[in-house]
PDB file of N, CA, C and O in Angstrom:
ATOM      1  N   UNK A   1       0.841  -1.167   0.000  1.00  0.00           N
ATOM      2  CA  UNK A   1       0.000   0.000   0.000  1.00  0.00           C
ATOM      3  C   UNK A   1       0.891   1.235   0.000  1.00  0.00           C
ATOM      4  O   UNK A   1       2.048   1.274   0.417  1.00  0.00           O
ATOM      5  N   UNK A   2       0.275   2.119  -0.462  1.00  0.00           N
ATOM      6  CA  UNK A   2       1.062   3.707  -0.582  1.00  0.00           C
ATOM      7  C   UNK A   2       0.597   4.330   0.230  1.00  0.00           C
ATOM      8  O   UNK A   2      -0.598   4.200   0.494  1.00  0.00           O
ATOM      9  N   UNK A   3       1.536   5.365   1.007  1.00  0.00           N
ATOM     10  CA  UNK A   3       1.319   6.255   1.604  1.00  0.00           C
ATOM     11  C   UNK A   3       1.077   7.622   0.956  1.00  0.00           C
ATOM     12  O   UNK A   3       1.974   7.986   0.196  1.00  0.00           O
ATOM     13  N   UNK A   4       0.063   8.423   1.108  1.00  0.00           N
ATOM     14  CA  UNK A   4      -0.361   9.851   0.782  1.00  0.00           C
ATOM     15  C   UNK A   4      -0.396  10.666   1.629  1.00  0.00           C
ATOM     16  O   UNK A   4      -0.314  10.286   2.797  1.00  0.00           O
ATOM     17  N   UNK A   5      -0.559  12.376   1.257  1.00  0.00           N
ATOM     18  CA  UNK A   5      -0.541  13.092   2.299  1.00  0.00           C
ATOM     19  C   UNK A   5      -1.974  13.873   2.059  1.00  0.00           C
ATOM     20  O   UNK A   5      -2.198  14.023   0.858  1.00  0.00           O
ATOM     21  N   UNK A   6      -2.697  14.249   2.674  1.00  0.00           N
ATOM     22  CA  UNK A   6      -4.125  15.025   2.979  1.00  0.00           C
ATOM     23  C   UNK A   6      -4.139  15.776   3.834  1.00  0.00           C
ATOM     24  O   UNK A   6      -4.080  15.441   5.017  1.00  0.00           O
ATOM     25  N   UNK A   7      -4.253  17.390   3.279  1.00  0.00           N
ATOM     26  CA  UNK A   7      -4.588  18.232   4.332  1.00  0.00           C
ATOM     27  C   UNK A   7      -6.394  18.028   4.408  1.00  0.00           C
ATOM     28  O   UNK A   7      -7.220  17.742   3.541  1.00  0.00           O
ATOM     29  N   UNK A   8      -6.495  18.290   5.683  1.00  0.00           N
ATOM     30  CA  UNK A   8      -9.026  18.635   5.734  1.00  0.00           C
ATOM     31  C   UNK A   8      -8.640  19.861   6.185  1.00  0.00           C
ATOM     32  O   UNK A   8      -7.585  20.208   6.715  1.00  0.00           O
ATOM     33  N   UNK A   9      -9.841  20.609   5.851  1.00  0.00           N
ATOM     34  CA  UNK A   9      -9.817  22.139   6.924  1.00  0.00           C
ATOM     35  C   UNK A   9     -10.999  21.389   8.126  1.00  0.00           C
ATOM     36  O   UNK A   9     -11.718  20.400   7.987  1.00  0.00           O
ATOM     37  N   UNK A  10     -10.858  22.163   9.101  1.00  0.00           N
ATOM     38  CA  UNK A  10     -11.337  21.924  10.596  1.00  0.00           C
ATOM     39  C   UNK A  10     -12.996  20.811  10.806  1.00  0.00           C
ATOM     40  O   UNK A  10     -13.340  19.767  11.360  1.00  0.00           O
ATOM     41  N   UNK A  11     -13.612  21.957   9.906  1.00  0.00           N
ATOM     42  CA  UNK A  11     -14.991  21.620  10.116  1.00  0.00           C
ATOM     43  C   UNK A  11     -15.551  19.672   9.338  1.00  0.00           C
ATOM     44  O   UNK A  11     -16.382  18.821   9.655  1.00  0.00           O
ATOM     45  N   UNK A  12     -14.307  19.842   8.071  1.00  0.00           N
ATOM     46  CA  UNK A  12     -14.375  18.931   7.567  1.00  0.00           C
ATOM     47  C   UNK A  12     -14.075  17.147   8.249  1.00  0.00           C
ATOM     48  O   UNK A  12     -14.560  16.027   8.092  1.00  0.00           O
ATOM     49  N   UNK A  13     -12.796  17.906   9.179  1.00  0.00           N
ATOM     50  CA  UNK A  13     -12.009  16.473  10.253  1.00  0.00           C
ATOM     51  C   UNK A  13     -12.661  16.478  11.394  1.00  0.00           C
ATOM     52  O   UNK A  13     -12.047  15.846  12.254  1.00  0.00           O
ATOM     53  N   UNK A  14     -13.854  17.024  11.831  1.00  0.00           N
ATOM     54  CA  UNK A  14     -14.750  16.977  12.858  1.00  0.00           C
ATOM     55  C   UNK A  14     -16.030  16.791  12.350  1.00  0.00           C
ATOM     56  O   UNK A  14     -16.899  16.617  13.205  1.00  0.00           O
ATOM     57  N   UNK A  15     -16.358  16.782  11.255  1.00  0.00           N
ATOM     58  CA  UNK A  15     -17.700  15.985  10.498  1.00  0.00           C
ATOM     59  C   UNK A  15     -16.838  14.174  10.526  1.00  0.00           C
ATOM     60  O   UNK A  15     -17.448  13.108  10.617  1.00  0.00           O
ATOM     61  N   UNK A  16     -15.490  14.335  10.429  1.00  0.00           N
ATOM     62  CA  UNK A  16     -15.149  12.379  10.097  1.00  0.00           C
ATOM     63  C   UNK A  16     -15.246  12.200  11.470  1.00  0.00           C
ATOM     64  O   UNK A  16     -16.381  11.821  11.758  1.00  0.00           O
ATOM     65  N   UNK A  17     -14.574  12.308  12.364  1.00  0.00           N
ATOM     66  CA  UNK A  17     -14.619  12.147  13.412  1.00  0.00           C
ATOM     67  C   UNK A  17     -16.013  12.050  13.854  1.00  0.00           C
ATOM     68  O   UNK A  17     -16.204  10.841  13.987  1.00  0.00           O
ATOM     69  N   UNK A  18     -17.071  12.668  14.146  1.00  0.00           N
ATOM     70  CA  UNK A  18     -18.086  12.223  14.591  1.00  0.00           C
ATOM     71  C   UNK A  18     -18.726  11.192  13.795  1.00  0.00           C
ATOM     72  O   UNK A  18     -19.521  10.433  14.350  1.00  0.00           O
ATOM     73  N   UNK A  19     -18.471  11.077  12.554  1.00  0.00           N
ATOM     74  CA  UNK A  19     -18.907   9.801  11.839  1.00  0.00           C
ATOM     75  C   UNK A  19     -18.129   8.487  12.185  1.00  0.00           C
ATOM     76  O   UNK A  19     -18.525   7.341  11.975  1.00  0.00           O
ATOM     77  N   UNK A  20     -17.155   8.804  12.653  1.00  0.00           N
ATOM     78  CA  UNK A  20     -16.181   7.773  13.104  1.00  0.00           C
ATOM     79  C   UNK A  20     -16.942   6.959  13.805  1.00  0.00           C
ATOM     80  O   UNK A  20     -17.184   5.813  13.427  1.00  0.00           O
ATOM     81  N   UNK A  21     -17.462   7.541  15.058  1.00  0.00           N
ATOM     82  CA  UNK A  21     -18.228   7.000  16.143  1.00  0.00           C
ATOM     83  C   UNK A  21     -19.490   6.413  15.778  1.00  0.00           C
ATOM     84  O   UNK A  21     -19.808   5.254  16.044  1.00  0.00           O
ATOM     85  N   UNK A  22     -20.374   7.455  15.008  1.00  0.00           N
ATOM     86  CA  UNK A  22     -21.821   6.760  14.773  1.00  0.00           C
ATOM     87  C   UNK A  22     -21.742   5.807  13.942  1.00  0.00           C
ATOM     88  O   UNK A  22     -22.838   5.340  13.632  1.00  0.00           O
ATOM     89  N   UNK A  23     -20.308   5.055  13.172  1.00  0.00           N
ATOM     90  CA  UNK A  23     -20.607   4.276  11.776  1.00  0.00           C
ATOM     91  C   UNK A  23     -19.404   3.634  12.673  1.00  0.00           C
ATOM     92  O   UNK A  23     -18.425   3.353  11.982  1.00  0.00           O
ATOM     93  N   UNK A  24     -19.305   3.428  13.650  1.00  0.00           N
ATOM     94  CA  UNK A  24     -17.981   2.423  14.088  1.00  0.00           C
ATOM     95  C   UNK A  24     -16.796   2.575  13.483  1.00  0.00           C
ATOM     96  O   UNK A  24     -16.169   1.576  13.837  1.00  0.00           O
ATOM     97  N   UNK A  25     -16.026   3.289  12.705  1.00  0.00           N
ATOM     98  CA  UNK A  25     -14.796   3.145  12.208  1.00  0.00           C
ATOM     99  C   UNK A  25     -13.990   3.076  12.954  1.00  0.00           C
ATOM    100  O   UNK A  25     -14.179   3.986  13.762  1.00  0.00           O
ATOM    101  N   UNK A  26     -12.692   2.228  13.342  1.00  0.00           N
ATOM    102  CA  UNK A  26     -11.729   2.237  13.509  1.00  0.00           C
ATOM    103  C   UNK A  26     -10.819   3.639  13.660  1.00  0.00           C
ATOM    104  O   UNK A  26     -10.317   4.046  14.707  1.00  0.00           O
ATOM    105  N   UNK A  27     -10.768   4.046  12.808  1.00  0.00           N
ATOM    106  CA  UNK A  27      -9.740   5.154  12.304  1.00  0.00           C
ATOM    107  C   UNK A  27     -10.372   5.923  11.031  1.00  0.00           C
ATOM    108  O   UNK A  27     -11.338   5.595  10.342  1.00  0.00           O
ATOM    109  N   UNK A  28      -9.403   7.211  10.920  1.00  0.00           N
ATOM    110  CA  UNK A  28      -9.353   8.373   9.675  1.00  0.00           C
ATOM    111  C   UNK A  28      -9.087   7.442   8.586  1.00  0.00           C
ATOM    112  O   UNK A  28      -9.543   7.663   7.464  1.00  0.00           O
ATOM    113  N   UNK A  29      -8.311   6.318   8.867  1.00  0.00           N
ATOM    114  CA  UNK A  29      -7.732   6.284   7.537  1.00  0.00           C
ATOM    115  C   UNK A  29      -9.005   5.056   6.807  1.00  0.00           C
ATOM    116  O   UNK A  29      -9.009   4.657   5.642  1.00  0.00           O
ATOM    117  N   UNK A  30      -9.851   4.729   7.752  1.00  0.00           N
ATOM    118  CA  UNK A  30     -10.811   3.276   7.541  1.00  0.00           C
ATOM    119  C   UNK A  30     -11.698   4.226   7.155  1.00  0.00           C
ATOM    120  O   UNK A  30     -12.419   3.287   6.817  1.00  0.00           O
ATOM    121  N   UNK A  31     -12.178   4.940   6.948  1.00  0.00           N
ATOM    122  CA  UNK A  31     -13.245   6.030   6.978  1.00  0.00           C
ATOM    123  C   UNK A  31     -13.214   6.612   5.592  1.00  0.00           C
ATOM    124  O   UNK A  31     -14.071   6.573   4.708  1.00  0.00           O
ATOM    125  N   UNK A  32     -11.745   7.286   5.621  1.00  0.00           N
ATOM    126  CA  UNK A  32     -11.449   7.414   4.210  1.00  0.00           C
ATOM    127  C   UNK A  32     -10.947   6.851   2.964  1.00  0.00           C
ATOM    128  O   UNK A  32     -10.664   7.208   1.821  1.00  0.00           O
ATOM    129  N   UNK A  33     -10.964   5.791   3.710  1.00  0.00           N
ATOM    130  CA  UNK A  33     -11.079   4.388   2.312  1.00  0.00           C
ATOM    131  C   UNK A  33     -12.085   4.293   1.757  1.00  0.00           C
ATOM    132  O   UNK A  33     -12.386   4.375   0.566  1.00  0.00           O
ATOM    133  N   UNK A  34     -12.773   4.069   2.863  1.00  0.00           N
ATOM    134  CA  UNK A  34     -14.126   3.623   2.487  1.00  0.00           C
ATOM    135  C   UNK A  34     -14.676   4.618   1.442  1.00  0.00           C
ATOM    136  O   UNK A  34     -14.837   4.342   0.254  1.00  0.00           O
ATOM    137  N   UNK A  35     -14.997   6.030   2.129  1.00  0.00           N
ATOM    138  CA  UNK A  35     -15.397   6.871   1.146  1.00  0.00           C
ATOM    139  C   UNK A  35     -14.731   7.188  -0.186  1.00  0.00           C
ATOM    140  O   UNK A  35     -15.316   7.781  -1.093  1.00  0.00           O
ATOM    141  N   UNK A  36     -13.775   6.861  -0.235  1.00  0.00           N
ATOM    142  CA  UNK A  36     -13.397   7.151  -1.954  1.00  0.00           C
ATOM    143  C   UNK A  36     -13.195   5.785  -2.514  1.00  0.00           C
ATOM    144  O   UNK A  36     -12.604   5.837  -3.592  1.00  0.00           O
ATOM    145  N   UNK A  37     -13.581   4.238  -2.015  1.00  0.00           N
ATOM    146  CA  UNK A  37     -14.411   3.319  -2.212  1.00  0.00           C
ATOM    147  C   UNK A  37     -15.715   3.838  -2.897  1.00  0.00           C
ATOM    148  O   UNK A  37     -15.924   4.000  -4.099  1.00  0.00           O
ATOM    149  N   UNK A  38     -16.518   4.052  -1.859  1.00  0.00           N
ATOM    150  CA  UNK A  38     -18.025   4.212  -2.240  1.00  0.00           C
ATOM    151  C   UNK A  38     -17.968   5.002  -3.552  1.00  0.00           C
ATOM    152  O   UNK A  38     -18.540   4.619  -4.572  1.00  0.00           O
ATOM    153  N   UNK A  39     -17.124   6.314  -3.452  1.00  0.00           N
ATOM    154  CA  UNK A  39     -16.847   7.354  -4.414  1.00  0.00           C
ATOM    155  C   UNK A  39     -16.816   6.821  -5.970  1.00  0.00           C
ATOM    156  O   UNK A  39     -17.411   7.436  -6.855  1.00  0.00           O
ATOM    157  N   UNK A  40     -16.160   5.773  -6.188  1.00  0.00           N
ATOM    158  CA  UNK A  40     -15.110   4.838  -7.276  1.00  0.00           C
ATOM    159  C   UNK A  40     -16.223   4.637  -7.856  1.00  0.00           C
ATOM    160  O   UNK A  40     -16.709   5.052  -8.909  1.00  0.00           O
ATOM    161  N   UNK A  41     -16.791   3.526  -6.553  1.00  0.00           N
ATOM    162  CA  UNK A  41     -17.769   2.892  -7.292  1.00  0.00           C
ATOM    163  C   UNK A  41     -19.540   3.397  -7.803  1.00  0.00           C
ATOM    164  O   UNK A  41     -20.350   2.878  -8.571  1.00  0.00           O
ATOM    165  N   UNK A  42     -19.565   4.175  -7.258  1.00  0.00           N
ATOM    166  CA  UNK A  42     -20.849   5.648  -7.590  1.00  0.00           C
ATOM    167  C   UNK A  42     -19.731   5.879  -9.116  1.00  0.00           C
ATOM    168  O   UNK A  42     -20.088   5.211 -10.086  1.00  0.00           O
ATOM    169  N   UNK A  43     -19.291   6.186  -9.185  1.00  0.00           N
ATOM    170  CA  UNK A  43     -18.402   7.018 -10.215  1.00  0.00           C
ATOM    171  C   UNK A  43     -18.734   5.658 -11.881  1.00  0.00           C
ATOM    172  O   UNK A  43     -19.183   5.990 -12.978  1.00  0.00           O
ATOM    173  N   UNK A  44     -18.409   4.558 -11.545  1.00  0.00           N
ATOM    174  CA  UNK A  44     -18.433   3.261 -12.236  1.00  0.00           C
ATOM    175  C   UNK A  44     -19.975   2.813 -12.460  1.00  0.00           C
ATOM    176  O   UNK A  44     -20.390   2.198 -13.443  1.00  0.00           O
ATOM    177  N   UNK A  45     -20.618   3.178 -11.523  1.00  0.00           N
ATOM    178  CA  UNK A  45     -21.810   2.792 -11.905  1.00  0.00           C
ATOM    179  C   UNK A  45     -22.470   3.744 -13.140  1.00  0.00           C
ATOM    180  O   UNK A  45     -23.051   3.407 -14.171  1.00  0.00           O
ATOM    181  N   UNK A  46     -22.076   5.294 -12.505  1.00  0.00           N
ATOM    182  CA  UNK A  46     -22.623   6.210 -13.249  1.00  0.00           C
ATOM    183  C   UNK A  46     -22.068   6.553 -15.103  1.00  0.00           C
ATOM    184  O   UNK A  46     -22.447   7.272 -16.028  1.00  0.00           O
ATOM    185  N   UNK A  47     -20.973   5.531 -14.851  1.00  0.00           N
ATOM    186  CA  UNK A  47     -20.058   5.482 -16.572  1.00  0.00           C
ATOM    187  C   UNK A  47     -20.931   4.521 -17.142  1.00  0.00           C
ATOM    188  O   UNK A  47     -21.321   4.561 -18.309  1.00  0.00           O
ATOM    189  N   UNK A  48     -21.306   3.451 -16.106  1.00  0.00           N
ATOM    190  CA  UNK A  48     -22.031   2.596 -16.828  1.00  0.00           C
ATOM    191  C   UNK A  48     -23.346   2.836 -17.263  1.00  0.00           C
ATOM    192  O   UNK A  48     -23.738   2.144 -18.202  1.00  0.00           O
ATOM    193  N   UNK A  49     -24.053   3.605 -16.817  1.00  0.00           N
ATOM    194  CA  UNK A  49     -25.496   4.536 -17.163  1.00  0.00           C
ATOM    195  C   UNK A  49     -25.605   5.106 -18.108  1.00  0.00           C
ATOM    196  O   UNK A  49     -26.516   5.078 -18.937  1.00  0.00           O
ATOM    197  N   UNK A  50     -24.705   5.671 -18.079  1.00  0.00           N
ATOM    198  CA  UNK A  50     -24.114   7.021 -19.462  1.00  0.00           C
ATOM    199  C   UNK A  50     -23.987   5.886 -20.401  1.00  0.00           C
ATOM    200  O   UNK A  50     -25.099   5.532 -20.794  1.00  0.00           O
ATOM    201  N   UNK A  51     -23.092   5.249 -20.856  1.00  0.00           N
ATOM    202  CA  UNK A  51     -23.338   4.065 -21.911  1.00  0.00           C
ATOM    203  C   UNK A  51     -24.378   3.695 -21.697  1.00  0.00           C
ATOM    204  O   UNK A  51     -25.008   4.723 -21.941  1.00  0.00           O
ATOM    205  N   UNK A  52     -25.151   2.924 -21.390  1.00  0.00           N
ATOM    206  CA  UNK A  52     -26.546   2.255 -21.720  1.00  0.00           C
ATOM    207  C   UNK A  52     -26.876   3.180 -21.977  1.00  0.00           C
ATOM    208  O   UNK A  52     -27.385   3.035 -23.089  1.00  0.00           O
ATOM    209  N   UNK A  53     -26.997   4.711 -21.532  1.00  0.00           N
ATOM    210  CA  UNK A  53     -28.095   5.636 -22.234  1.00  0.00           C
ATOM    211  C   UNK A  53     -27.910   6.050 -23.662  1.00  0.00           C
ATOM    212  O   UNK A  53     -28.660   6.691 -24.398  1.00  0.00           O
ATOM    213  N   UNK A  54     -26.891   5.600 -23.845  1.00  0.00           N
ATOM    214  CA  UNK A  54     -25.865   6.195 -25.346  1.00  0.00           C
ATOM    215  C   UNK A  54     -26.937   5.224 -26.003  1.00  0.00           C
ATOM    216  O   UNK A  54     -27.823   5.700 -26.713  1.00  0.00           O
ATOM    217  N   UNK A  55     -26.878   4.299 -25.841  1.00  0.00           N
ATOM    218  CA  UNK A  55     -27.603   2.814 -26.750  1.00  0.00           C
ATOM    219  C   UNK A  55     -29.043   2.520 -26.824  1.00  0.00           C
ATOM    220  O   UNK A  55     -29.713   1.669 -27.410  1.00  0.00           O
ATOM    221  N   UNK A  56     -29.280   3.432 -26.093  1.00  0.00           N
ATOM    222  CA  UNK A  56     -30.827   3.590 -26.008  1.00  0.00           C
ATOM    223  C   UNK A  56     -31.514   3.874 -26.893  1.00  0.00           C
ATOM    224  O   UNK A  56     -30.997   4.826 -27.478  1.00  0.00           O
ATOM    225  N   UNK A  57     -32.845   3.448 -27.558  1.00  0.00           N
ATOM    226  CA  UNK A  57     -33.514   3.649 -28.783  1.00  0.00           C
ATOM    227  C   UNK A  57     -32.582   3.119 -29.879  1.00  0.00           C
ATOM    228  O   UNK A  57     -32.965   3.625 -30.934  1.00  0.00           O
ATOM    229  N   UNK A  58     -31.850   2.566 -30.026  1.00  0.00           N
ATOM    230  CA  UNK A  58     -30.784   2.069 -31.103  1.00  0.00           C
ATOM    231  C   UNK A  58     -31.313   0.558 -31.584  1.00  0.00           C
ATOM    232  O   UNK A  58     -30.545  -0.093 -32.291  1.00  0.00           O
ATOM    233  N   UNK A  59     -32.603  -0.016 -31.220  1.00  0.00           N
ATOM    234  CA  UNK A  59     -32.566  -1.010 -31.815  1.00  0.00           C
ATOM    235  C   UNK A  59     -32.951  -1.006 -33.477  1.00  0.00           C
ATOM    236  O   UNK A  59     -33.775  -0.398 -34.160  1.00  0.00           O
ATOM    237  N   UNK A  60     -32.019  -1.901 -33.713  1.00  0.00           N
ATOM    238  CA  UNK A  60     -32.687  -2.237 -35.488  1.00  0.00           C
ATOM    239  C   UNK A  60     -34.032  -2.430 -36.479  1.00  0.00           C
ATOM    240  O   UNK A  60     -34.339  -2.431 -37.671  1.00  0.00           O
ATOM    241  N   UNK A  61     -34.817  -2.647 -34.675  1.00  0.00           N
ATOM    242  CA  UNK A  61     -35.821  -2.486 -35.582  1.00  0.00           C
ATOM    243  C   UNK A  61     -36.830  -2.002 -34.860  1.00  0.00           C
ATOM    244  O   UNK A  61     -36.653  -2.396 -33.707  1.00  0.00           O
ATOM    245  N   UNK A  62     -37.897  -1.286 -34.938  1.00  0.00           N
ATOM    246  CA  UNK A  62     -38.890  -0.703 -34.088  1.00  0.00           C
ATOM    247  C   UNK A  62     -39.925  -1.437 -34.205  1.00  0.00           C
ATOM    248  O   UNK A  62     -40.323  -1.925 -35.263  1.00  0.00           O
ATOM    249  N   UNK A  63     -40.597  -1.603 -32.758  1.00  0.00           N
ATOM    250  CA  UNK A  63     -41.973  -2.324 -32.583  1.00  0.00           C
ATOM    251  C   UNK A  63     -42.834  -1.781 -31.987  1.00  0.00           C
ATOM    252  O   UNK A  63     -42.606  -1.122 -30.973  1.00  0.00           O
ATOM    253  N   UNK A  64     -44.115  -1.960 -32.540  1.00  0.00           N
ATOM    254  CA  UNK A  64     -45.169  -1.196 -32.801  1.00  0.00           C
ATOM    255  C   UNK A  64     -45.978  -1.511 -31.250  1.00  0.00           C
ATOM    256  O   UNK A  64     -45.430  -2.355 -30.541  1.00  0.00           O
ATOM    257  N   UNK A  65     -47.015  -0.977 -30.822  1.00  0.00           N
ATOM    258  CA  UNK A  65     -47.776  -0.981 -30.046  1.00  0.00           C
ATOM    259  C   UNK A  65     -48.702  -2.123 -30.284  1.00  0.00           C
ATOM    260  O   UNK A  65     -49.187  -2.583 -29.250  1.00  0.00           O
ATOM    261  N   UNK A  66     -49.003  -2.597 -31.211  1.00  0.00           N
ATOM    262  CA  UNK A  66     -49.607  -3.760 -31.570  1.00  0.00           C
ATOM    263  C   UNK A  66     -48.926  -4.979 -31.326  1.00  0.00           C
ATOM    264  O   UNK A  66     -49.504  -5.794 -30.606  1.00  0.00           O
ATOM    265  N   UNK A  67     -47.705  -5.289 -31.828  1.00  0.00           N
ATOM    266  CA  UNK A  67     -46.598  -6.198 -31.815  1.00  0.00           C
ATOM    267  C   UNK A  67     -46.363  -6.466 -30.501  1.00  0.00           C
ATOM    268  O   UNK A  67     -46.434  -7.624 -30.087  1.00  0.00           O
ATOM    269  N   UNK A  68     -45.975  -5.157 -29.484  1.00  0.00           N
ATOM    270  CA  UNK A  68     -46.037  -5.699 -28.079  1.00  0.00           C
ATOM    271  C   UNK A  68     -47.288  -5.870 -27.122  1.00  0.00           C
ATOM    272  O   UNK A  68     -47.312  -6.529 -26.083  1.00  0.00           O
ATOM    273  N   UNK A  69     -48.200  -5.228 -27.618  1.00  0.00           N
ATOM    274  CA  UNK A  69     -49.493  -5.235 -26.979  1.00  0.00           C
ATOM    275  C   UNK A  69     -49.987  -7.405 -27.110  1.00  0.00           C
ATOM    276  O   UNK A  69     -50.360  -8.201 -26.249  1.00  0.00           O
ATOM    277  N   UNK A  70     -49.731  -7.540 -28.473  1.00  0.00           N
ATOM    278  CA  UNK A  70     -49.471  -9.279 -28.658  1.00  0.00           C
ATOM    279  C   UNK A  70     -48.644  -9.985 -27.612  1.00  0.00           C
ATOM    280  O   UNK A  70     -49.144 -10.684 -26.730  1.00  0.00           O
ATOM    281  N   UNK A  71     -47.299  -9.757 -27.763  1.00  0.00           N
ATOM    282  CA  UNK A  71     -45.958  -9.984 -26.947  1.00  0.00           C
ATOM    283  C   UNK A  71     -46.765 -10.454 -25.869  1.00  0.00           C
ATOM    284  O   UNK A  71     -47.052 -11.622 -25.607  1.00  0.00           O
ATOM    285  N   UNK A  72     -47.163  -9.212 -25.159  1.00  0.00           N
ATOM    286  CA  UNK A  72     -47.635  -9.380 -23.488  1.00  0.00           C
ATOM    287  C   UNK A  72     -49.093 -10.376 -23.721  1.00  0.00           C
ATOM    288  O   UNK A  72     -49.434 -11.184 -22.858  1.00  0.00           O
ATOM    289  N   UNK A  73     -49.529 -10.267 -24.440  1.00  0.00           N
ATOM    290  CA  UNK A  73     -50.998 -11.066 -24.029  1.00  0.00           C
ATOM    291  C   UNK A  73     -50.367 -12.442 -24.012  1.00  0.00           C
ATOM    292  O   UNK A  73     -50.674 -13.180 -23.075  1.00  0.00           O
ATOM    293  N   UNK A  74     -49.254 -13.014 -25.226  1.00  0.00           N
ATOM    294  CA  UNK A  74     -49.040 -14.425 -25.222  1.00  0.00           C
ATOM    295  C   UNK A  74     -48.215 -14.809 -23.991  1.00  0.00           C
ATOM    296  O   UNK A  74     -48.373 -15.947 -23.550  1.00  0.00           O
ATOM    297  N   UNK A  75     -47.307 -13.940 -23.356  1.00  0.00           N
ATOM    298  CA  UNK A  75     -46.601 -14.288 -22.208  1.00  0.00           C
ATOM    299  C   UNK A  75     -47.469 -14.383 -20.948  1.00  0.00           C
ATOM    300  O   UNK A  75     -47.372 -15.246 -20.075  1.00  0.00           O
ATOM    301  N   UNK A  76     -48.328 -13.367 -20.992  1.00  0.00           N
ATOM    302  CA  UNK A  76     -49.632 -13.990 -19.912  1.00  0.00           C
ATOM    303  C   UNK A  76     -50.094 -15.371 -19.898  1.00  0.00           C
ATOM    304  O   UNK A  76     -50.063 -16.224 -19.011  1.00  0.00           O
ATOM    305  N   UNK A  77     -50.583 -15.389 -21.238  1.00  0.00           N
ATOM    306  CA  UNK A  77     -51.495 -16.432 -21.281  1.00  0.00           C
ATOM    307  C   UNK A  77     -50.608 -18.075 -21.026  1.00  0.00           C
ATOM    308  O   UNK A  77     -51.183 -19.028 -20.501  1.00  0.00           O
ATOM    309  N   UNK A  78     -49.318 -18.126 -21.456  1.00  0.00           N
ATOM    310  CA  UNK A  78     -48.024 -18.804 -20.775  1.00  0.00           C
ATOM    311  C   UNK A  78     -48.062 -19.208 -19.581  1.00  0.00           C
ATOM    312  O   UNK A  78     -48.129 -20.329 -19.077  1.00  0.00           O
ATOM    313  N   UNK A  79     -47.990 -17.734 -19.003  1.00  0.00           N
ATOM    314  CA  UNK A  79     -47.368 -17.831 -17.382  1.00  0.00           C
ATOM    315  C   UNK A  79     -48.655 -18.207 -16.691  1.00  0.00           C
ATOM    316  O   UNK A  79     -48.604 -18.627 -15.534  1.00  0.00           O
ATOM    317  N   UNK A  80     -49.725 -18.094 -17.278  1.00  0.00           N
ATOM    318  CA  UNK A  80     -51.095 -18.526 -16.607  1.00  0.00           C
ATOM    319  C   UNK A  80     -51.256 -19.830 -16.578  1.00  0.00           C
ATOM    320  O   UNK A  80     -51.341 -20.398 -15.489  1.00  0.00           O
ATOM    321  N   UNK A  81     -51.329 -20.554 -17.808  1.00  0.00           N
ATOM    322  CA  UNK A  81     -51.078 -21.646 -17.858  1.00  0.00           C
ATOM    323  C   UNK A  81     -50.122 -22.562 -17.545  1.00  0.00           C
ATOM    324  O   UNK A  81     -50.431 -23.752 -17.474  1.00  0.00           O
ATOM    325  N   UNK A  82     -48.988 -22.185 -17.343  1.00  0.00           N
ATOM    326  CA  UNK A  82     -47.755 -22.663 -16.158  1.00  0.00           C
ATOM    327  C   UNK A  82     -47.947 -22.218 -14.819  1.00  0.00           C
ATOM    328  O   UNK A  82     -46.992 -22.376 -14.058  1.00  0.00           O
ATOM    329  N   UNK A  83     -49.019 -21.677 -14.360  1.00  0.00           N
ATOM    330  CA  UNK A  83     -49.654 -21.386 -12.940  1.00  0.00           C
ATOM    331  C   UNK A  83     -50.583 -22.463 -12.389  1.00  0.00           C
ATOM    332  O   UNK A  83     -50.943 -22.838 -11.274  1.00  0.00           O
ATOM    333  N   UNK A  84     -50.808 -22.789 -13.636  1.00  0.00           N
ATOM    334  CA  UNK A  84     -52.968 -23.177 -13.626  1.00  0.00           C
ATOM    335  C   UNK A  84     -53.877 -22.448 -13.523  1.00  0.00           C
ATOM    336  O   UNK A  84     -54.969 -22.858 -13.131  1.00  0.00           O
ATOM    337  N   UNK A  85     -53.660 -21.213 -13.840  1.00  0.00           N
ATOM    338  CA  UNK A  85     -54.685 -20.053 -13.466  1.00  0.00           C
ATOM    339  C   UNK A  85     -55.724 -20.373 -14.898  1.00  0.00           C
ATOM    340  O   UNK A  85     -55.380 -20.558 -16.065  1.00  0.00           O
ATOM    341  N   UNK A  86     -57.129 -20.352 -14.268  1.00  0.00           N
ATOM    342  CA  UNK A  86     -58.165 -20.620 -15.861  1.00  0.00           C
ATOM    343  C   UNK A  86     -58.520 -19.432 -15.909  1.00  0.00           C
ATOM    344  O   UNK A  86     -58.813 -18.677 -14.982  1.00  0.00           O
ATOM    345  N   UNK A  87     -58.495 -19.229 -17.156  1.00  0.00           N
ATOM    346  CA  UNK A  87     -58.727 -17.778 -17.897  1.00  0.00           C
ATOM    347  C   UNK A  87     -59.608 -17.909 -19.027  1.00  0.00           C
ATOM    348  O   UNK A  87     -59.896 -16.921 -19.703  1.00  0.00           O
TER     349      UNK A  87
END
């Protein structure tokens, strides 16, 4: 592991510190793992959003309100009948 250096101003190292206590941490330095953990991975999720949204509406072919309005009635009528539900 590497060592870094971090200045906080006041108000900031007395907001960790009392979080220290209410969230059990160990230490400054367990605290601030964690959070630029959580940070990373908020960060990774949100790259991954942004792509899927890029791809969005991109399918090859468009389907109609009819086509899926079908779709769903036959998957009902499926899952009903793999229930036993009489319809």
């Amino acid at each position: 592991m590497e060592a870094i250096s971090l200045k906080l101003n006041g108000d900031m190292l007395k907001d960790i510190d009392t979080n220290l206590k209410k969230n059990n941490y160990s230490t400054r330095t367990e605290f601030i793992r964690t959070a630029i953990r959580d940070k990373l991975e908020e960060l990774s999720r949100n790259n991954l959003i942004k792509e899927f949204m890029k791809s969005r509406g991109k399918a090859p072919r468009k389907t109609s309100d009819k086509e899926r309005t079908k779709t769903r009635d036959k998957v009902f009528l499926e899952m009903a009948k793999e229930k036993g539900w009489k319809i």
